[in-house]
C-alpha positions as semicolon CSV with decimal commas, in nm:
position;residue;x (nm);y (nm);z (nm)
1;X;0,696;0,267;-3,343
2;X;0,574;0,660;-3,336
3;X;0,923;0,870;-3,362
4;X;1,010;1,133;-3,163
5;X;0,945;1,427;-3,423
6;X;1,103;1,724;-3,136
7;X;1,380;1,543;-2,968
8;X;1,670;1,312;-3,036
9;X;1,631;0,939;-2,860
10;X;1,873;1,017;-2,611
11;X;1,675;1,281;-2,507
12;X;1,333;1,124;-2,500
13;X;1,490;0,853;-2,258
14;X;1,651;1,146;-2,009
15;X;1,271;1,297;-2,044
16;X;1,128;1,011;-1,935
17;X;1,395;0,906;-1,635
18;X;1,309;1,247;-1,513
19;X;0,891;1,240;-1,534
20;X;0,796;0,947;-1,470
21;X;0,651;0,990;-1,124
22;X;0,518;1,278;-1,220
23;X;0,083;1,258;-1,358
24;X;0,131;1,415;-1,703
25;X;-0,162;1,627;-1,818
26;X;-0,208;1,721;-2,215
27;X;-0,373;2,069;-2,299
28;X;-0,482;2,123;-2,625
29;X;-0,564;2,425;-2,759
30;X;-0,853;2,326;-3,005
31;X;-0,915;2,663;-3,127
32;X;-0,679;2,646;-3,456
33;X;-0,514;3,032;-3,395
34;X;-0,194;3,151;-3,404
35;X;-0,137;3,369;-3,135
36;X;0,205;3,607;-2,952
37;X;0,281;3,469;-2,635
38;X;0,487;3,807;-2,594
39;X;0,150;4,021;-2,588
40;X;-0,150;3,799;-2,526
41;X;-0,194;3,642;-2,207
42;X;-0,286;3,233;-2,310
43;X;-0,479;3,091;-1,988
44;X;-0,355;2,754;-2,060
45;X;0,024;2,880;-1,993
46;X;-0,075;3,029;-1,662
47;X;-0,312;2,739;-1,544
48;X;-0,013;2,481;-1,685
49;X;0,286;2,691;-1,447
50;X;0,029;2,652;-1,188
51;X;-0,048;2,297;-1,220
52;X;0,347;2,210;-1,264
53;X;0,408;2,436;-0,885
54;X;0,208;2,164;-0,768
55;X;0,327;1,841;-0,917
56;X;0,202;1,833;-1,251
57;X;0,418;1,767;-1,562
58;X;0,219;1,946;-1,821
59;X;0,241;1,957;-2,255
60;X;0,036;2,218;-2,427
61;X;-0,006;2,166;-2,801
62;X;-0,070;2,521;-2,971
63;X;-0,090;2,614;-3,369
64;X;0,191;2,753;-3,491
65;X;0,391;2,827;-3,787
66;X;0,596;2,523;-3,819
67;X;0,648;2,204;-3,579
68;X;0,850;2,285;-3,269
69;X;0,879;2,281;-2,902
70;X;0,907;2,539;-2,651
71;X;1,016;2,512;-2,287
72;X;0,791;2,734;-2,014
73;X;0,950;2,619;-1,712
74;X;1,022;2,317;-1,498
75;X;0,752;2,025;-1,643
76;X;0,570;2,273;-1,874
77;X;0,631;2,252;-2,264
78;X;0,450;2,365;-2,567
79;X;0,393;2,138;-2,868
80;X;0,380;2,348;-3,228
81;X;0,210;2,183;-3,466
82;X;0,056;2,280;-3,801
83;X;-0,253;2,301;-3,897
84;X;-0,492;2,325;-4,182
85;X;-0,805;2,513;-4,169
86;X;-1,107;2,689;-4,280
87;X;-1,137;2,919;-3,979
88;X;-1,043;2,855;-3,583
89;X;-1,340;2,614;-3,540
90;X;-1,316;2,387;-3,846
91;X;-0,962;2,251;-3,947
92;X;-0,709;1,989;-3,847
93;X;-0,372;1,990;-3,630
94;X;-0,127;1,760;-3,851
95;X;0,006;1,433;-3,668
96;X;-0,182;1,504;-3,356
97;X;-0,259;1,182;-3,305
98;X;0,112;1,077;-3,301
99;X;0,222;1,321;-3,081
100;X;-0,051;1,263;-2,828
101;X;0,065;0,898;-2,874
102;X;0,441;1,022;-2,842
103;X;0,342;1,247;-2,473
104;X;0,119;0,970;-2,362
105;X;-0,092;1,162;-2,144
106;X;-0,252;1,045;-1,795
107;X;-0,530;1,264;-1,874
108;X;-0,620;1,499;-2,177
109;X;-0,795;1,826;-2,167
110;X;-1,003;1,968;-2,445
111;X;-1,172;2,256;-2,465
112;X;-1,546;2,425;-2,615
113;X;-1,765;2,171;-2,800
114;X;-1,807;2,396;-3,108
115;X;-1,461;2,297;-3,239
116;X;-1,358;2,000;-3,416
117;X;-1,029;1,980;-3,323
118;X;-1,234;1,879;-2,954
119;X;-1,389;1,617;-3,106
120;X;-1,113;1,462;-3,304
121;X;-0,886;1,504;-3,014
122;X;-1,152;1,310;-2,804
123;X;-1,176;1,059;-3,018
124;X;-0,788;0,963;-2,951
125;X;-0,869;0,918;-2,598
126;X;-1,167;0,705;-2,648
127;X;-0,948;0,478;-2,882
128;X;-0,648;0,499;-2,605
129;X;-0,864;0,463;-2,321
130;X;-0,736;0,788;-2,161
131;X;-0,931;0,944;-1,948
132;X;-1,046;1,318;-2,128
133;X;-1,159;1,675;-1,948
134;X;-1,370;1,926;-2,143
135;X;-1,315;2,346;-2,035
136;X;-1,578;2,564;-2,221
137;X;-1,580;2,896;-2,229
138;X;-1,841;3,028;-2,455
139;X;-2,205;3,053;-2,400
140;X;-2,347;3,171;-2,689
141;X;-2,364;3,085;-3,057
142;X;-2,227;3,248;-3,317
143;X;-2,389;3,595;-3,428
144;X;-2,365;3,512;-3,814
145;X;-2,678;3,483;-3,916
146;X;-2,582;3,173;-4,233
147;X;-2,315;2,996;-3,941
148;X;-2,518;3,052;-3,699
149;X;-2,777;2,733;-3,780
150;X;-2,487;2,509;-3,901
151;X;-2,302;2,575;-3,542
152;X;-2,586;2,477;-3,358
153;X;-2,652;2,145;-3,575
154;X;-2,243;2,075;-3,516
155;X;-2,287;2,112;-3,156
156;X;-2,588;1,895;-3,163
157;X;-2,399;1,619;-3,318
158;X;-2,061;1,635;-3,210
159;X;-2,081;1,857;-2,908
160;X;-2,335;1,655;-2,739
161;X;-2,157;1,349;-2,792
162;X;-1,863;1,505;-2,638
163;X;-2,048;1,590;-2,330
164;X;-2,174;1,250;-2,306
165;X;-1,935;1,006;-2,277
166;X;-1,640;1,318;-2,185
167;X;-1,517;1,226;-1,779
168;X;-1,541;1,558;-1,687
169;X;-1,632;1,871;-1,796
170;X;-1,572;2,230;-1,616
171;X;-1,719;2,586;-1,722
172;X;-1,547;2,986;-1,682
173;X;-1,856;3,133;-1,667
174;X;-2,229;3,020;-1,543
175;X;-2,324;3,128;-1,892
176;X;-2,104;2,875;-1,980
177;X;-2,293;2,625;-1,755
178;X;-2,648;2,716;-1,883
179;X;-2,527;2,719;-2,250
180;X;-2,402;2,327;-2,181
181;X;-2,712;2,221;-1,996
182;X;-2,872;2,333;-2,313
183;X;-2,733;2,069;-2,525
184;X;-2,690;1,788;-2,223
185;X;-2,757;1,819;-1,864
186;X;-2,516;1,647;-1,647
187;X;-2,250;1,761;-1,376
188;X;-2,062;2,102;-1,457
189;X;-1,779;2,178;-1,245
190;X;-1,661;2,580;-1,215
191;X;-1,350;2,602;-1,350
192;X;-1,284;2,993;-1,358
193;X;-1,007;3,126;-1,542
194;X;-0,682;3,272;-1,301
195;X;-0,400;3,563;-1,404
196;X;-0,076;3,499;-1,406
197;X;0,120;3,775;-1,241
198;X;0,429;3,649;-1,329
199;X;0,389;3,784;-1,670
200;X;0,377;4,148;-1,472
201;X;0,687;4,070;-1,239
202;X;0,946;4,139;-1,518
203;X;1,119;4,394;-1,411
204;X;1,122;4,679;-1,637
205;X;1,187;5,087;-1,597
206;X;0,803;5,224;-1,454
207;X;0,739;5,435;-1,764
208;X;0,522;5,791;-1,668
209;X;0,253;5,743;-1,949
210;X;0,131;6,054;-1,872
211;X;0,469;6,231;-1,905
212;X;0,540;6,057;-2,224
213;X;0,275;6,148;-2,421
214;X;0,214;6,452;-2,264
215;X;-0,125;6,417;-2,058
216;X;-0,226;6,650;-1,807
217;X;-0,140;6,529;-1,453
218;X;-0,480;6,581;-1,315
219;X;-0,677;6,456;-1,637
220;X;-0,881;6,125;-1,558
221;X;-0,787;5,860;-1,769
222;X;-0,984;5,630;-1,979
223;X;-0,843;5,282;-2,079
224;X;-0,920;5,047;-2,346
225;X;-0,675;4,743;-2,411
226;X;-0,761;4,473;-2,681
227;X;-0,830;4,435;-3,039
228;X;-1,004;4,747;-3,229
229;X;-1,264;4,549;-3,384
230;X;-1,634;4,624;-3,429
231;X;-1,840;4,408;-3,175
232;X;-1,562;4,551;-2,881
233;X;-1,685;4,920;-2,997
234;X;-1,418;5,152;-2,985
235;X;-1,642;5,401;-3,194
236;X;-1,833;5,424;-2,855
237;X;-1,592;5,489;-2,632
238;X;-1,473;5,757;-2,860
239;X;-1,812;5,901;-2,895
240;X;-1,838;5,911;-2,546
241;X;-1,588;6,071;-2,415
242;X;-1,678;6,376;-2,672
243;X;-1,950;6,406;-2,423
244;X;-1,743;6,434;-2,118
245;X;-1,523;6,711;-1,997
246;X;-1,216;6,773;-2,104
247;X;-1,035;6,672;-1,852
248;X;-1,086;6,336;-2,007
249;X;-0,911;6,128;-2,205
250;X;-0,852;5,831;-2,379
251;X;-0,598;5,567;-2,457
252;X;-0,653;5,283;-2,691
253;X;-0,378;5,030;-2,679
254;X;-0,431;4,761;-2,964
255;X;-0,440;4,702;-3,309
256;X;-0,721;4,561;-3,578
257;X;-0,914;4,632;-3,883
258;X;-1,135;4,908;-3,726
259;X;-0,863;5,196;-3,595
260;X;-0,836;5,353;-3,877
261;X;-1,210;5,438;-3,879
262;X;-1,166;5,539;-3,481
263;X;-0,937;5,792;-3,567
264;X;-1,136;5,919;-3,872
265;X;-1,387;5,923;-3,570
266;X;-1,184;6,123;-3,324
267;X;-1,094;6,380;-3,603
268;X;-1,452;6,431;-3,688
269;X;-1,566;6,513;-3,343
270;X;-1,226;6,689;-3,302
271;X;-1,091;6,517;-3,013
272;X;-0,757;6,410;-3,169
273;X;-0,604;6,584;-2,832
274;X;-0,771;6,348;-2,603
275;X;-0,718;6,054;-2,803
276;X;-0,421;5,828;-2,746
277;X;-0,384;5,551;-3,023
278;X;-0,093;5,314;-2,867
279;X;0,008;5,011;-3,104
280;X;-0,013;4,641;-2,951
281;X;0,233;4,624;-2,661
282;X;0,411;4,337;-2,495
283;X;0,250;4,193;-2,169
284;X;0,583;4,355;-1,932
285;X;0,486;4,686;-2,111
286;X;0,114;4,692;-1,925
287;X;0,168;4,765;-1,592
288;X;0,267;5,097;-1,706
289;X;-0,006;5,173;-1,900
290;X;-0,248;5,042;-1,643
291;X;-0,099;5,226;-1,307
292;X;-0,154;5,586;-1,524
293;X;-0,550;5,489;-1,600
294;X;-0,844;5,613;-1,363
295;X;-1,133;5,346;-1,553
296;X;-1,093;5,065;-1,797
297;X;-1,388;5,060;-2,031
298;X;-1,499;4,718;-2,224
299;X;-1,845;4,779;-2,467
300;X;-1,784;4,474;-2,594
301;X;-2,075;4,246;-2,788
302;X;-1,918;3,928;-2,620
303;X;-1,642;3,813;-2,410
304;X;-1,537;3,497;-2,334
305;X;-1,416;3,550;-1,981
306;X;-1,214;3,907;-2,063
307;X;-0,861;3,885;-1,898
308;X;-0,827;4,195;-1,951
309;X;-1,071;4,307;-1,669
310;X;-0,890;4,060;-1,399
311;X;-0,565;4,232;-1,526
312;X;-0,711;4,601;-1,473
313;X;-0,826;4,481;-1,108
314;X;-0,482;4,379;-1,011
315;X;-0,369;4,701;-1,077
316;X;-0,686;4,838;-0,887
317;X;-0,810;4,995;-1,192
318;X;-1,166;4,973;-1,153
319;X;-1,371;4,804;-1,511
320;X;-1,698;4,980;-1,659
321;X;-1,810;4,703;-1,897
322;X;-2,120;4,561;-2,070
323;X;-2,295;4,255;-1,899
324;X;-2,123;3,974;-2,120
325;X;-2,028;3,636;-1,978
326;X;-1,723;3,700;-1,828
327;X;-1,760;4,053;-1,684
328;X;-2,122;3,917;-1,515
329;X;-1,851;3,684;-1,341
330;X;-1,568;3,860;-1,224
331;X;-1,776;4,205;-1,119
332;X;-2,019;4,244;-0,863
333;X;-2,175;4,564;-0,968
334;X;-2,083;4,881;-0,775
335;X;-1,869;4,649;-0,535
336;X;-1,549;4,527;-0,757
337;X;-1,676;4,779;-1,059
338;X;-1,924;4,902;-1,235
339;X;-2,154;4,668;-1,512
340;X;-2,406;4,871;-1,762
341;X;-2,644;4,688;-2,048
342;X;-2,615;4,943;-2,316
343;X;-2,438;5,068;-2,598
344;X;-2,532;5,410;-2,639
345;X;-2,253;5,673;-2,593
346;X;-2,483;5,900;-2,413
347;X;-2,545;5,649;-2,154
348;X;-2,209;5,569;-2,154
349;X;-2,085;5,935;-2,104
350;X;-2,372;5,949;-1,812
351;X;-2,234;5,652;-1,652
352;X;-1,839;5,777;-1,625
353;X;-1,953;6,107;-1,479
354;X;-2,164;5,910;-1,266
355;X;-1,869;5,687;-1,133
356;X;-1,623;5,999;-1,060
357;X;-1,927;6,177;-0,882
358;X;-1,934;5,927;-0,632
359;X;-1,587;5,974;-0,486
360;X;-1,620;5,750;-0,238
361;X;-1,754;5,478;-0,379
362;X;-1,492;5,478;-0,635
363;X;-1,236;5,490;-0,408
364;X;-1,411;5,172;-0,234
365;X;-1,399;4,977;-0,569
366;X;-1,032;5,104;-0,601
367;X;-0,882;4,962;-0,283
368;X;-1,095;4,664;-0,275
369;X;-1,063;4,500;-0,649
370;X;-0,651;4,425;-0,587
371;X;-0,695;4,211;-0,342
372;X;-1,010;4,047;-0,488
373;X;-0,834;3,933;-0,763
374;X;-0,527;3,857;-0,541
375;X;-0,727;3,619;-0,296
376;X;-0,922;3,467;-0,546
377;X;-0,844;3,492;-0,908
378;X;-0,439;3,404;-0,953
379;X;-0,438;3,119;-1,063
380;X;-0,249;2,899;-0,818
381;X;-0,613;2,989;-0,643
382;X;-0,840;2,873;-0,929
383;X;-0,597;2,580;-1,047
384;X;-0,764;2,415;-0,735
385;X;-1,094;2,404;-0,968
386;X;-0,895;2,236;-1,224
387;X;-0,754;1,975;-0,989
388;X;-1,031;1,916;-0,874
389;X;-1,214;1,842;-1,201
390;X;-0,932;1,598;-1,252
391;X;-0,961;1,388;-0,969
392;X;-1,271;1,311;-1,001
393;X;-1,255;1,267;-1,388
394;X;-0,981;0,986;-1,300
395;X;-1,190;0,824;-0,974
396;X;-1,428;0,796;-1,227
397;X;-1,443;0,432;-1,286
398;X;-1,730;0,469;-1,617
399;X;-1,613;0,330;-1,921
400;X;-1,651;0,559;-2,261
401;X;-1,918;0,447;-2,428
C-alpha cells in the first residue's frame, strides 16, 4: 500500500471523511520551475480557488525545494515535490506516480505537449484509467536554433500522442490552437487564462510612488513589470524614452541577468533621472506601482499569455505591447490598448507620443479596459472554460487507446 508521504493516517482518513463528495481535480505543473508564490502570479492557484468556489476539491503538484504541502484555502492544496532536471522541459518529478496514486484524482490536468513531465504524467492516467485534460499555452517553438529541431521531433513523438488519445484538450491563446492543429487536428476548447484579484485585495498602506521616489506630479509614467531579460527588451524601452520629452519617465520593476546592462544603458544616454530601477516586489506591493503609471509597455519576443497586461487593465492602465500570443488575445487594438509589430525605439518613441496625442482616445481605453477585464477575464469568469472542458472530457465515454 502507497503511504501517505505529507500527512499522518489519522489525518488522511479525516481528509477523506471530509472530500469525498466532492470531484477532485489534479493540476500538475509540468514545467519543472521553481517559482515565489509571494511575487509571481501562478494561473493554476487562481483557476484552482476558482474551481474550489464552485465545488471542486483541487491538488496542485508544483517543484519545489523539498517535499511538502501547502494549504491555499478551503479544498485547494499544493503538492511539493522534487525534481531532477536538465532544464524546465526535460526532467522528472520524484514519486509522482505515488502521489497521484495517494490523491487519486477524478480527473488530471496536464499542461503544453513540449514537456515530458506531460507525457509521463499522462501515462499514469492511461495505466489508471483516469480520465486526463491537456492546457497549452505556447504556440511557437523554441528560438534556439540546435533545440529548436529536437523540440519539434519531441513534439512529434510524444506531443502528438498526447493529443491523440488525451480526453480533452483546451488552448489560452488561438495561437495556441493553430500551433496544436499543426501537430493533430481535433477539437480545441478556449480555455483563456483569468486574474485573481484576490492577490490585490490585501490590504496594505496606498504607497505615493511618485512621492517616494521623487517624480514630478505631472510627469507621464512609463511601466515595465517582469523579468529584465533580453527577448522582453528593456534596452528598448530605455532607448525610447531618450527620444521622448522629458516629462517622461520610466520605472522598471524586476530583476534578471540583463539590468545591469540597462543601467549602463540609461547612463550612456544620460537619462539616469528618468530611470527608476525597482527590485522584484511582492504581488500586494503592485497596486501601488500600477495606480502611479500612465502606459505599461511589453516589447517582448514572446509571451505566453502575459498576466501582466490583464493585471495593468484592472488597474485601467492601458498596455502598448508587441503582437505576441497573448497580447493579440487580450487587446483589441486602439479599443482595450494599443498593439505595434516592431522593435525599433524610434517607432516606439513615435507610438507613445502618438497615444498621449490622442487624449481622448486614451481616456476611452482608460475607462473601458477595468471593466473588460472585470466582466470577462477574473477568473471565476473564465473557470467556466475550464469546467466546461471537463465535462465533456468525463461524458466522454472513448477508451485511451
Amino acid at each position: 500500500m502507497f503511504q501517505n508521504p505529507y500527512l499522518r493516517n489519522q489525518d488522511f482518513n479525516v481528509i477523506n471523511q471530509l472530500d469525498f463528495r466532492l470531484m477532485h481535480i489534479v493540476i500538475v505543473q509540468t514545467a519543472l520551475s521553481y517559482l515565489d508564490n509571494r511575487t509571481y502570479n501562478r494561473q493554476e492557484i487562481g483557476l484552482a480557488k476558482a474551481l474550489s468556489n464552485n465545488g471542486y476539491k483541487v491538488s496542485l503538484i508544483f517543484a519545489g525545494k523539498k517535499k511538502s504541502i501547502e494549504n491555499v484555502c478551503n479544498n485547494v492544496d499544493i503538492y511539493y515535490l522534487k525534481c531532477y532536471k536538465l532544464n524546465q522541459q526535460i526532467g522528472i518529478y520524484r514519486n509522482l506516480w505515488q502521489t497521484l496514486d495517494f490523491l487519486h484524482p477524478d480527473l488530471l490536468q496536464i499542461h503544453e505537449i513540449g514537456m515530458f513531465m506531460s507525457y509521463y504524467a499522462f501515462k499514469w492516467s492511461q495505466s489508471r484509467n483516469i480520465k486526463c485534460v491537456l492546457i497549452q499555452g505556447p504556440y511557437e517553438l523554441t528560438r534556439k536554433i540546435f533545440f529548436k529541431q529536437f523540440e519539434f521531433l519531441f513534439d512529434k513523438l510524444f506531443g502528438t500522442y498526447i493529443l491523440k488519445h488525451i480526453a480533452g484538450a483546451g488552448c489560452k491563446t488561438e495561437a495556441a490552437t493553430t500551433f496544436l492543429k499543426g501537430f493533430y487536428n481535433r477539437s480545441y476548447l478556449p480555455t483563456p487564462v483569468g486574474l485573481d484579484e484576490s492577490r490585490f485585495n490585501i490590504k496594505e498602506n496606498n504607497v505615493d510612488i511618485k512621492a517616494q521616489y521623487g517624480i514630478n506630479v505631472d510627469s507621464k509614467v512609463l511601466l515595465y513589470i517582469g523579468v529584465i531579460e533580453k527577448r522582453r527588451h528593456v534596452d528598448a524601452l530605455i532607448k525610447a524614452l531618450s527620444k521622448l520629452p522629458k516629462t517622461f519617465v520610466l520605472l522598471i520593476v524586476g530583476n534578471g541577468g540583463e539590468k545591469k546592462a540597462n543601467m549602463e544603458l540609461m547612463k550612456n544616454l544620460q537619462i539616469e533621472d528618468r530611470v527608476y530601477f525597482i527590485p522584484k516586489q511582492p504581488q500586494e506591493k503592485l497596486p501601488s506601482i500600477y495606480n502611479a503609471a500612465d502606459l505599461f509597455l511589453l516589447a517582448s519576443d514572446y509571451e505566453i499569455y502575459g498576466m501582466v497586461i490583464l493585471e495593468s487593465m484592472y488597474y485601467n492602465v492601458p498596455v502598448l505591447s508587441t503582437k505576441t500570443g497573448g497580447a493579440r488575445s487580450l487587446i483589441k487594438d486602439n479599443e482595450t490598448g494599443y498593439l505595434i509589430d516592431s522593435l525599433n525605439s524610434d517607432e516606439w518613441a513615435l507610438k507613445i507620443k502618438s497615444i498621449f496625442r490622442d487624449t481622448g482616445l486614451y481616456s476611452k481605453v482608460k475607462n473601458t479596459i477595468h471593466n473588460y477585464v472585470n466582466n470577462n477575464l477574473l477568473w471565476e469568469k473564465t473557470c467556466i472554460n475550464y469546467i466546461d472542458l471537463y465535462n465533456k472530457a468525463l461524458d466522454d465515454d472513448n477508451k485511451f487507446d
